[in-house]
C-alpha positions, 0 to 999 in steps of 0.5 A: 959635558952635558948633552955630549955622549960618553963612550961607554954609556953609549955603547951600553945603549947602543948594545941592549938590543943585540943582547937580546938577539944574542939570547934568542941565538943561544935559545935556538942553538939549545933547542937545537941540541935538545931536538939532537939528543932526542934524536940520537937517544932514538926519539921519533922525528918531529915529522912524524916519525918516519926518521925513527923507522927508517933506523929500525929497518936498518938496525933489522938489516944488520941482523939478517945478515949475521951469520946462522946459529944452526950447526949441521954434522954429518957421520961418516966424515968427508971423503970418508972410505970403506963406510959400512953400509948400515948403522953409521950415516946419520945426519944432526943439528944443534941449534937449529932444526934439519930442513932438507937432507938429501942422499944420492949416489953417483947416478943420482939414485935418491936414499930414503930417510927421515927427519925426527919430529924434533928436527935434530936428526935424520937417517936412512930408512933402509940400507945403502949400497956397497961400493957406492960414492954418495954425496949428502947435503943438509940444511938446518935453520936457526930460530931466527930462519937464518940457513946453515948447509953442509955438503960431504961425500964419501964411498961404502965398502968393498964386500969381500964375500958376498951371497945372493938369492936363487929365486922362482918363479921367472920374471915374466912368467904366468903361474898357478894360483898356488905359487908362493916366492921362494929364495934360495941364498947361496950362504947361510943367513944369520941376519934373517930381520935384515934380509927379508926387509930387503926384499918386497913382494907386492900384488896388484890387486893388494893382499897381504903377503908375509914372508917365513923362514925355512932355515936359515938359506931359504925365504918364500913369501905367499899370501894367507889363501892362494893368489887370485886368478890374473893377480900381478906380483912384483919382486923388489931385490934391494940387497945390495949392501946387506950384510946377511951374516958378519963380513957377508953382503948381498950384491942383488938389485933387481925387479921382477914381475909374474902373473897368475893365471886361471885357478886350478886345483886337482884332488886327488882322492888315494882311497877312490884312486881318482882326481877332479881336476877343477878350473876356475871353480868348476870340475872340468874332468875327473881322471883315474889314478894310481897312487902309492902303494901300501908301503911306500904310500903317497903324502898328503896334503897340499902340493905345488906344481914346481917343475915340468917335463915331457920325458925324464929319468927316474931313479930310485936310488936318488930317493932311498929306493935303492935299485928298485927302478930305474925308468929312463923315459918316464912321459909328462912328469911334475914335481910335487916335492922335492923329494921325489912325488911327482904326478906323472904318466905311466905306460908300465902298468895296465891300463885296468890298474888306473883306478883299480888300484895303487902300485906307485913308489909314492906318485900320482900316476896316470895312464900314458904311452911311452914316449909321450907322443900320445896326445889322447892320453889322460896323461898327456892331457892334464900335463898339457893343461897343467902350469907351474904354480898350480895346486895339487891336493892329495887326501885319504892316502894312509900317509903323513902330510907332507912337510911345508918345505918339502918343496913349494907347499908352504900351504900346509902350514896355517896362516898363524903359523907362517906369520909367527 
């Protein structure tokens, strides 16, 4: 049996070499899964790492894409009828901030608004029209820049009653410097805040206009001393949608423009029964006047050319003098109020009374042929020089002054008056 190999001695011998290539697989299978679950846990890779970023983009892909936090309301709801005009759109976002928000109507006609400091509203700066289609679209962002955008449309009421403003001067006409803006409403304003910021009156070059009530129907706007020769004034009518007074909405949008001719201002003295007529800051001609008798005495105080004729009919019965006249062609007459002072021609009186003495119901009357067609006459002169708009001051006359509304002259109220 010596010398002769035994089955199980050899194969023990024969296999101790391959059982230490047995444990250095089981070391390499263990480094492997070491290396695995390094991987797995988020470890960089031995490479350097590149591995491990590629998986962090991929982690922050699938953030980009989850869906944004912001919430964006709008009020009035979708489709939404009959919307009143102020008071109720309004746009909001929760968790997130408003970034864009933009109103218009069916011609694209853009709404003003503002979005708060804080981003989580916006509203309009003004009002909206009535019977108008608007379409809004809002877009929030949440802290993570992620958009979020909401779109809706809905339509404003149909006013049944409504109003609007007679308004002078004309568009496009040349005035005197001491034209104010004057608006009539055809209904009775109980929302005067509302109204008047409804309505713009600037001037090229700037100075600043304020608007005063007279009334509850009527609205001028002037500057606090009269308009600079060649000022351009522009008149923006926004009040479509504008409810001057409960269930009562104004239907104007419009723009309208005048000019301010060269400066002239007339005085008229009652007591030297004279008037300097001064253009552009130097007196051009000093004419004689009648102005009104002693008890039926002339106002004083500022006044405003506001209408012109060549020839008109006077009648005392439409000013509380009953029958005491009744001129059918009185030439080259002016308004100076509305109830009743005019500066006009006179062909009745003696040529020596103008000048000599005051004969008038109140008037500022100057020498004239009947019919007007006498172009020599101080009359017809200044009323060939005259303009609308211009300024006519009556002083020394032993009278009260008259009354700011009593036609276009605002001027005899003070500034800190006007604006109060």
């Amino acid at each position: 049996m010596n010398g002769q190999p035994i089955s199980g001695a050899s194969a023990g011998t024969a296999g101790r070499p391959p059982a230490r290539r047995r444990g250095g697989r089981l070391q390499a299978l263990a480094v492997g899964a070491l290396l695995l679950a390094l991987t797995a846990c988020g470890g960089g890779d031995p490479a350097g790492g590149k591995g491990g970023e590629d998986a962090g983009s991929q982690g922050g892909g699938k953030q980009g894409n989850a869906a944004s936090q912001a919430v964006v309301t709008i009020v009035p709801k979708d489709g939404a009828d009959a919307v009143a005009t102020s008071g109720v759109l309004k746009v909001t976002a929760e968790q997130g901030k408003l970034t864009t928000v933009t109103v218009a109507d069916s011609k694209g006609t853009e709404v003003e608004g503002r979005i708060a400091a804080d981003g989580a509203s916006w509203q309009p700066v003004g009002h909206l029209a009535a019977s108008t289609q608007y379409k809004v679209h809002a877009v929030a962002k949440d802290s993570e820049g992620r958009e979020s955008a909401k779109d809706i449309s809905f339509t404003t009421l149909v006013p049944k009653n409504t109003f609007i403003g007679h308004y002078t001067p004309e568009d496009g006409s040349t005035v005197g410097v001491g034209m104010p803006v004057s608006i009539n409403f055809t209904r009775g304003i109980t929302n005067p805040e509302a109204v008047e910021k409804a309505v713009k009156v600037t001037a090229e070059p700037a100075v600043e206009i304020e608007g005063h009530w007279f009334g509850n129907d009527r609205l001028d706007f002037r500057p606090e001393k009269y308009w600079a020769a060649g000022t351009k004034v522009t008149v923006e009518f926004n009040l479509d949608g504008v409810e001057g007074r409960p269930g009562v909405y104004g239907k104007q949008k419009k723009k309208i423009t005048f000019t301010i001719g060269r400066r002239q201002v007339s005085t008229v003295d009652a007591s030297a029964k004279t008037m300097k007529v001064e253009r552009d800051g130097r007196i051009i001609k000093t004419l004689p006047i009648t102005a009104g008798a002693p008890s039926t005495t002339t106002y004083n105080g500022q006044m405003v050319i506001s209408e012109r004729y060549k020839v008109t009919r006077m009648n005392g019965a439409t000013v509380g003098f009953g029958g005491e006249y009744d001129i059918k062609d009185v030439p080259h007459a002016m308004r100076l109020s509305t109830s009743g002072t005019f500066v006009h021609g006179n062909y009745w009186a003696s040529a020596g009374t103008f000048g000599s003495a005051n004969v008038s119901h109140g008037c500022v009357g100057l020498r004239d042929a009947r019919g007007a067609g006498d172009s020599s006459t101080p009359a017809a002169w200044f009323f060939d020089s005259s303009i609308i708009g211009d300024v006519v001051i009556v002083k020394n006359s032993k009278d009260k002054q008259i009354q700011p509304e009593n036609g276009l002259n605002g001027w005899n109220l003070a500034w800190s008056e006007w604006t109060a």
